[in-house]
N, C-alpha and C positions, 0 to 999 in steps of 0.2 A: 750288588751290595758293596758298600765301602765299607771292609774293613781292613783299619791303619793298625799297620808296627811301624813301631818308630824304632830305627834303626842304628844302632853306634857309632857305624863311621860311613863318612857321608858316600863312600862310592858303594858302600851297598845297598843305598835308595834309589828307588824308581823317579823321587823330586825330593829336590832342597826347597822345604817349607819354614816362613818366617811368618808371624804371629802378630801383626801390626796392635796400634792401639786406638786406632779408630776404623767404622765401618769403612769409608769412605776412602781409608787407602787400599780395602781388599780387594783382590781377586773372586774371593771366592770367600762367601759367607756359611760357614758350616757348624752344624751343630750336633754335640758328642748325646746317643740314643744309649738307653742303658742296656738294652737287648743286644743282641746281634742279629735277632730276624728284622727287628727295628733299623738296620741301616740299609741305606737306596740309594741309587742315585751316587752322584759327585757331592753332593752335601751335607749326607746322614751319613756319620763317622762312628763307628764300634772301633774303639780299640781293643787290638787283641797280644793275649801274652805270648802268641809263641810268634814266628816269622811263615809256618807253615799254612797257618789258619790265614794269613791276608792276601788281602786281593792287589791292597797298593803298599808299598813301603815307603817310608819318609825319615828324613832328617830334617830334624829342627836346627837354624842355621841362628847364626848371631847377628848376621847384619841383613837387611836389607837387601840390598847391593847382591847378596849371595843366593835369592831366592829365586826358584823356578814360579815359585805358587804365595802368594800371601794370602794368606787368610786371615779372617775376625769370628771368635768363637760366639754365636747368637742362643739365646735361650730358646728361644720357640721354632720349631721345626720348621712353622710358616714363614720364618724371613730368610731360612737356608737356601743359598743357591748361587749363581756364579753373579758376579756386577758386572766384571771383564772380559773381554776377549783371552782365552788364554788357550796355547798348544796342549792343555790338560785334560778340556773340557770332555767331558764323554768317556775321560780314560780312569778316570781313580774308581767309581761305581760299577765297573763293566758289567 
């Protein structure tokens, strides 16, 4: 299951995540499920309110440059999934 806290300060994430504005800069094309039996996989993301309940932690970075993972947020479940190569792959949904 992925599910994401987003984290306050960046050394207590598991990745430094950056939110691109196109598909085609992403990493990893993910999309936020309103459930949380609904999240799977590296690409179906429940956020959760506490840090106990997740499986991955993230910070949201401001540049670029600072990201482990970029990602593009997609509506439909069917386009969620990785585009890249990336050292993540397999680890956020464990």
């Amino acid at each position: 299951m992925a599910k994401i806290f987003v984290v306050e300060r960046e050394s207590q994430a598991t990745a430094n995540v950056f939110q691109v504005d196109r598909e085609s800069q992403a990493d990893l094309l993910f999309h936020e499920v309103e459930r949380e039996s609904q999240a799977k996989g590296d690409a179906l993301w429940f956020f959760v309110e506490r840090e106990s309940q997740a499986d991955f932690k993230i910070f949201w970075v401001e540049r670029e440059s600072q990201a482990d993972i970029k990602v593009f947020k997609v509506e439909r479940e069917s386009q969620a999934g990785w585009k890249k190569s990336n050292s993540f792959k397999s680890r956020i949904g464990k």
